[in-house]
C-alpha positions, -999 to +999 in steps of 0.1 A: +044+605-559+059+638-551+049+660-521+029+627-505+051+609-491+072+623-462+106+627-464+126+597-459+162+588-450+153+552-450+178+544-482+153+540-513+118+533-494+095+563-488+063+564-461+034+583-469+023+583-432+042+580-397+058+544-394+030+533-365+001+510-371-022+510-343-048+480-339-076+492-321-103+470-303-086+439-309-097+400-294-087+365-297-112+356-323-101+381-349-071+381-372-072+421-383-044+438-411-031+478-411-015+489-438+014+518-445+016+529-481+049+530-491+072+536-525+101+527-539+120+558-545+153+542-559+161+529-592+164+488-582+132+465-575+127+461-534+116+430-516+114+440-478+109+416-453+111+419-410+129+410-381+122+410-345+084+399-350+064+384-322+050+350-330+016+369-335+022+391-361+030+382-399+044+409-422+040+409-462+044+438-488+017+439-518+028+435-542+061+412-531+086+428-551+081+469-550+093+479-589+110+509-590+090+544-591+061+524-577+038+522-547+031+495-523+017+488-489+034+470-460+009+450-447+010+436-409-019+412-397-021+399-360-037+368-350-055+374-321-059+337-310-018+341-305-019+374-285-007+370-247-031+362-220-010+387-200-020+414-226-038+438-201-053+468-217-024+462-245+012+464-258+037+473-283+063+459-298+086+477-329+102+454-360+128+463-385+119+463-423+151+445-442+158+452-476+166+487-472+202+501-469+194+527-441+201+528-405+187+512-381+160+535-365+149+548-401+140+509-407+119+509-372+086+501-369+062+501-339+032+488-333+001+491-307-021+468-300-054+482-276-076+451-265-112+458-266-124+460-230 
């Protein structure tokens, strides 16, 4: 794990890329999922969860519990059947990952939507 992942203040949970996800070309009749690839860097098991999610989007980790030393990915999906009719061109929104002990904006999130046009 050493050297991919970037440096993390974000208590025992480590990112190998930014923490954005960015659904591209998104529309009502399609239920997409990105992915960040993640590790647990501390020495107790991790089971992360979310707050501050729209009604749209659902938030999971595989595998459910992250063992210690090990990778996993934090998987968002986004049901496009839920998505606002006043989404325009598109939106954002940002969530929190619980089940870290970090601060606040090392726990944050965001997340673009584009709508296909």
């Amino acid at each position: 794990m050493n050297g991919r992942y970037l440096p993390s203040t974000n208590g025992n949970l480590a990112y190998e890329t930014q923490k954005q996800i960015v659904f591209s070309e998104m529309t009502s009749n399609v239920c997409p999922s990105e992915r960040i690839l993640c590790a647990n860097i501390g020495k107790k098991p991790l089971k992360l969860s979310a707050q501050m999610l729209p009604p749209y989007a659902v938030f999971q980790t595989e595998p459910e519990v992250i063992p210690p030393g090990q990778e996993a990915d934090i998987v968002i999906t986004v049901d496009g059947s839920k998505l606002p009719d006043n989404l325009g061109n598109g939106l954002q929104f940002n969530f929190i990952v619980e089940g870290v002990d970090a601060p606040l904006t090392d726990r944050l999130v965001r997340v673009t939507i584009k709508r296909l046009q």
